[in-house]
C-alpha positions in Angstrom: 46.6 129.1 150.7 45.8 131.5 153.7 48.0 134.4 154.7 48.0 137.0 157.6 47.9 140.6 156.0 49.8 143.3 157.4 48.8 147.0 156.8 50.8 150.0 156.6 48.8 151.4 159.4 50.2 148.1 161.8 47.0 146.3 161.8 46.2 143.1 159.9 43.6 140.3 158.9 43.4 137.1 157.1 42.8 136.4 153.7 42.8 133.0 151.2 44.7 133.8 148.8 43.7 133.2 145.3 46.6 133.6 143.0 50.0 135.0 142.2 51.5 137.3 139.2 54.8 138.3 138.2 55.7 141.6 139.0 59.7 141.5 138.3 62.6 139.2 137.1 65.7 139.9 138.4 69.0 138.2 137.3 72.3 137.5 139.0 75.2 135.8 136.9 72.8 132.4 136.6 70.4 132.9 139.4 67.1 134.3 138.6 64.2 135.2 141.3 60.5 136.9 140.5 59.2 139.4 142.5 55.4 138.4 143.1 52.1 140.3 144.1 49.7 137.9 145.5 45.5 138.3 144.7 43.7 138.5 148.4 40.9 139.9 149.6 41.4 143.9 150.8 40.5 144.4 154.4 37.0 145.2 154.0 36.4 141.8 151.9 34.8 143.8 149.0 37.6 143.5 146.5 40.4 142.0 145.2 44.0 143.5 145.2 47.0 142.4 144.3 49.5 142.5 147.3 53.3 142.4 147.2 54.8 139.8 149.5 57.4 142.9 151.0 57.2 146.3 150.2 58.5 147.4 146.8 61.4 149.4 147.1 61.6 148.8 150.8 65.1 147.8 152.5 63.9 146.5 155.6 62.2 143.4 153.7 59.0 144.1 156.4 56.7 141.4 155.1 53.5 142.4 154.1 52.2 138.7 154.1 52.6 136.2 156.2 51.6 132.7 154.6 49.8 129.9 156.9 50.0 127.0 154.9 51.5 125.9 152.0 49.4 123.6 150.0 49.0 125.2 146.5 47.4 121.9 145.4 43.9 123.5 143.7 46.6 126.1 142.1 48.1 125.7 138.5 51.0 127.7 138.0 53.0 128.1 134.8 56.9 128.0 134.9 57.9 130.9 136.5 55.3 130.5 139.0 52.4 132.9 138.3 48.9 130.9 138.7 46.2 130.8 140.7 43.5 128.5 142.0 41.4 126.3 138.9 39.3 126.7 137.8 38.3 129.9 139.6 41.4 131.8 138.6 42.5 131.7 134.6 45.1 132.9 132.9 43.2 135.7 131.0 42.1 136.3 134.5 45.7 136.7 135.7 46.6 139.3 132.6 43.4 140.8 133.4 44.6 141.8 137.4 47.9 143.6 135.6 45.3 146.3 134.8 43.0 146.0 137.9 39.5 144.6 135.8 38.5 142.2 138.1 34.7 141.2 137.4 32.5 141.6 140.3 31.0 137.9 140.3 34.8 136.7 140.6 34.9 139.3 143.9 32.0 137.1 145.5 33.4 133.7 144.8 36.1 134.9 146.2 34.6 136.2 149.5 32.7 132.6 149.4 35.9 130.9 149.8 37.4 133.1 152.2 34.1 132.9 154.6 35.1 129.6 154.5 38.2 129.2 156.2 38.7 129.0 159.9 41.4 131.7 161.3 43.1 130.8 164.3 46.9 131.9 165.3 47.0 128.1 167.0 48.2 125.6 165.1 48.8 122.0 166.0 51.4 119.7 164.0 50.3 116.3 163.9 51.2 115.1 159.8 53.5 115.9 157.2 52.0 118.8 156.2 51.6 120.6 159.1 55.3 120.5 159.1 55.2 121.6 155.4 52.8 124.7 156.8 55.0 125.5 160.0 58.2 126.0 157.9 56.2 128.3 155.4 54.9 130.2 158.5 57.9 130.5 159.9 60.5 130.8 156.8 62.2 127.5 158.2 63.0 129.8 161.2 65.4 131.9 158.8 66.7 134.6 160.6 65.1 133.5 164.5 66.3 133.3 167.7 64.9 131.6 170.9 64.1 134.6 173.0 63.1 132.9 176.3 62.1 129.4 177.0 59.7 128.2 179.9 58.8 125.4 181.4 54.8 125.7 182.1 52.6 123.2 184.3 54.3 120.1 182.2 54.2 122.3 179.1 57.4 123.9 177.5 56.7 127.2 175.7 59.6 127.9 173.4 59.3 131.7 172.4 61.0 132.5 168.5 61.2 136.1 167.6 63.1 137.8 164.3 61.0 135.1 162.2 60.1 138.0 159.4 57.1 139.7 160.6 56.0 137.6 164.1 56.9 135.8 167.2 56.3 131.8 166.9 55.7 129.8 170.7 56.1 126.2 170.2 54.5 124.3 172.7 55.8 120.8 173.7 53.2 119.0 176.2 53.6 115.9 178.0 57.4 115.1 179.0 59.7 117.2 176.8 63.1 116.0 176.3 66.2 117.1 174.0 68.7 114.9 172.1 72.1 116.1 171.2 74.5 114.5 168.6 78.3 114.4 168.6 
């Protein structure tokens, strides 16, 4: 997994993501949800932090991560969730994070694998799970609106904003058409 930090300060980065903890359980009649803080890289790629998805405590539900893809399939996870990448991340690791000892040799596998991944805001769909990635970046466009739509050179830019924390253009090339059913 690869996500798009934000900072309090506005700016951001990218980092893999490595794993995921339990933070709080919250109960509602029969629904239950878990609050979770992600382990990433910190800006500076010299440590590990654990970073809530939205602000504790925070109304506005800003989000602090922005997830690029969704494919957890190196991860084991137990049943609420919490997990991490195998074999790199363990449980005892995982209880270890709840009290900030991360050992240092687990920091530079970690800055391996991130120095690994290609960042890029462009994404083309072309399978399955690309579309599995888009709804993830996107929150299956929860909460969006088309704010303009142009028609570019034989290329239609479709311009999304209020998708949680960024704008989304989807670009159709070649000879775009729409179908509507009754």
């Amino acid at each position: 997994m690869q996500a798009i930090v934000r900072c309090i300060d506005g700016s951001f980065y990218y980092s893999m993501v490595f794993g995921c903890i339990c933070t709080k359980k919250h109960q509602l009649a029969n629904d239950v949800w878990y609050d979770y803080a992600y382990l990433i890289l910190d800006k500076t790629k010299t440590k590990l932090i654990l970073q809530h998805e939205f602000l504790p405590n925070n109304k506005s539900y800003e989000p602090m991560l922005l997830f690029l893809d969704a494919d957890q399939s190196d991860w084991q996870v137990n049943e609420i969730g919490e997990g991490g990448i195998q074999p790199l991340i363990s449980s005892e690791i995982l209880e270890n994070l709840r009290d900030n000892r991360v050992p240092h040799s687990l920091v530079l596998k970690c800055v391996d694998l991130d120095c690994k991944l290609k960042q890029t805001n462009y994404r083309h769909i072309s399978n399955e799970q690309e579309i599995q990635n888009f709804l993830t970046i996107s929150r299956h466009l929860h909460d969006a609106y088309i704010e303009k739509i142009v028609l570019r050179e034989n290329k239609l830019l479709v311009t999304f904003d209020g998708v949680w924390g960024c704008k989304i253009i989807l670009s159709f090339a070649g000879n775009p058409s729409f179908h509507f059913l009754v």
